[in-house]
C-alpha positions, 0 to 999 in steps of 0.5 A: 899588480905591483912589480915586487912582493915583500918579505920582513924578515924576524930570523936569522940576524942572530941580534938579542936584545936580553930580557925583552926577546926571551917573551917575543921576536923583536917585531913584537916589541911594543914601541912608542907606547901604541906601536909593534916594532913590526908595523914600520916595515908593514906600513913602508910596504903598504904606503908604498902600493905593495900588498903581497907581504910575507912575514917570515917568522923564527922562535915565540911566534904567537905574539906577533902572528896575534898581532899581525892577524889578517893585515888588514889594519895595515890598509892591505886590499883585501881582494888582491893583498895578502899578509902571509906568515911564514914559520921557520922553526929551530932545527939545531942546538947551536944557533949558528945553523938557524940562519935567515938562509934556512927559513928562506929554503924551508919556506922555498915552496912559497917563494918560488909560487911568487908571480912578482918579478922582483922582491924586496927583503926588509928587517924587522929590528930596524925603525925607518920610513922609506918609500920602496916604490922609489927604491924599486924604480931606481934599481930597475933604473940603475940596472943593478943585480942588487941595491942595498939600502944603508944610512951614513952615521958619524958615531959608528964607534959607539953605536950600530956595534952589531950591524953590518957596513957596506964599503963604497965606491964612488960610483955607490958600487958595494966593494963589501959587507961587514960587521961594524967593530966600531973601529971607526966614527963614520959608517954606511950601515947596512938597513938588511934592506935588499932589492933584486929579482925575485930569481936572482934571490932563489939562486942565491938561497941555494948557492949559499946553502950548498957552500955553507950551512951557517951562511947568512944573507949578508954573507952571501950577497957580498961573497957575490959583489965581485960577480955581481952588480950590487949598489947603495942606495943612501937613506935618510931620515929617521934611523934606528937599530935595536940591537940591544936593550940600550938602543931600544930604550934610546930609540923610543926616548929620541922620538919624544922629539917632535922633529924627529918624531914627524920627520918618521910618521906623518898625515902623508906616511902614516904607521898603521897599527893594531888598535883597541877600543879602550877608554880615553886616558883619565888624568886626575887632580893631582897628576903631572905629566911634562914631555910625555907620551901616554897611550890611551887607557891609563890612569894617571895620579903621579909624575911623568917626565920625559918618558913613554907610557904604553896603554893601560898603565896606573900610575898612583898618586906620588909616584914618579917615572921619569926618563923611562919606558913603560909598557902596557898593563904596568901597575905603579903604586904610591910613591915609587920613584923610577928613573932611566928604566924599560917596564916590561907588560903586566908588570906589577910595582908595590913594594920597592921603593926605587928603581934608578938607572943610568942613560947609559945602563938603563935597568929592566924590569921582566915582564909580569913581575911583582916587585 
């Protein structure tokens, strides 16, 4: 029996990325055109030898419980693993009581029956590859209360805006947990990735809730640095935050590059997924396709450069889609031009004549729309 179970935690982090999360958590967002946001976190648990995973779910729930099914495309042993969703709904008006502390205390009488001494809490809005085994095994090393997982980043100023930073000693004791304001270039992000016995997590879950009704996770455990031993525990590798619609759209654009995109998924740490049985992708006479990544299942007549297609898109002859992200089921008619754009599912492109963004400002298109 492995020593810790797993918790992907979807609520709480009050993280909205406008358009997209209006249909779906952000576990669900389709990424790099054959990918859920959520199956990173998934296949870091699984790779790493943990199959008790509890996936704690907040509002638009079906999408991904669809997709998350029985876990077992996630190579979950199907005697001992188990894949549990657990439901946390809206209990009030103003979002800043739907915190990840309420849907931890309402699902209080399936954490408490966990047998595993440890746990370990990973978001699902975050893109990593990390091996929990080792993190475990240098937290029991380390004899620490808590180790965070975070990444050091130069540009803080401009990105990362909505997340958490710790503050280090040199020792990597957590001093503090904070928004980062972009008020300064270099940050340890925050990963929402925590390590600790499976009892000190029930403790702080009620501590938090009898102090506050709007404490957060994060709140709590660095209230709790003084008295507690928390530790870093440094990333590296591939690191990305979706936090918004910018950084989703630069999150899948940035691994067109090959270095990076082996350096997060490979032979030896492979992303499992949900897959279906569509027809291979039919490219025809006139089609031409140049630094891109197209799923299965599509019909391709016009250009694509530098973008993402997810499965099951017509792209017609003459049209162009460059610099831009398509999901599935997108239907592109002759000789509509697209640039620096997100494409949401189902959508349909017949009439407009052209949709140009900038890399900075890139457009979005709803999901099911005509346009």
């Amino acid at each position: 029996m492995a020593k810790a179970f797993g918790i992907i935690n979807t609520t709480g982090n009050h993280i909205w990325v406008e358009g997209m999360q209006e249909y779906r958590p952000i576990g669900a967002f389709s990424f790099l055109g054959r990918y859920r946001v959520i199956d990173f976190p998934m296949s870091n648990f699984s790779n790493s030898d943990i199959d008790r995973i509890h996936v704690m779910v907040g509002n638009n729930p079906r999408s991904l419980t669809e997709h998350l099914g029985t876990g077992r495309h996630y190579n979950i042993n199907s005697k001992k693993g188990k894949v549990q969703v657990l439901f946390a709904g809206a209990h009030s008006r103003n979002d800043i009581y739907n915190t990840d502390i309420a849907a931890f205390d309402e699902n209080m009488y399936s954490i408490e029956r966990m047998r595993e001494p440890y746990v370990i809490i990973a978001p699902s809005y975050m893109v990593f590859k990390q091996n929990f085994k080792e993190l475990l095994d240098s937290h029991i090393d380390s004899e620490a209360d808590i180790t965070l997982l975070y990444h050091r980043i130069e540009n803080a100023n401009e990105a990362y805006l909505n997340c958490d930073y710790v503050t280090l000693n040199r020792q990597r004791g957590v001093l503090e947990i904070r928004k980062n304001r972009g008020d300064e270039a270099q940050r340890d992000i925050f990963m929402d990735t925590y390590v600790m016995k499976t009892e000190l997590f029930i403790k702080l879950i009620k501590k938090a809730k009898a102090l506050s009704s709007m404490y957060t996770l994060p709140q709590i455990v660095g209230l709790s640095c003084e008295d507690l031993d928390v530790r870093g525990y440094e990333h590296k590798g591939y690191f990305a935050a979706l936090t918004d619609l910018k950084s989703y759209y630069e999150a899948n654009m940035s691994l067109l590059d090959i270095e990076k995109a082996e350096d997060l998924m490979n032979e030896e740490w492979p992303i499992y997924t949900r897959t279906n049985d569509s027809s291979p992708t039919k490219y025809f006479a006139d089609a031409e396709v140049k630094h891109a990544v197209v799923s299965n299942g599509c019909m391709i007549e016009g250009t694509i450069e530098n973008s993402i297609i997810g499965r099951g898109c017509t792209i017609k002859k003459g049209a162009v889609i460059r610099n831009s992200v398509v999901l599935p089921d997108t239907f592109v008619e002759e000789g509509i031009h697209i640039e620096y754009q997100v494409i949401d599912k189902h959508t349909r492109l017949l009439h407009c004549k052209e949709l140009i963004g900038t890399p900075l400002q890139p457009g979005y298109v709803r999901r099911g729309d005509t346009l």
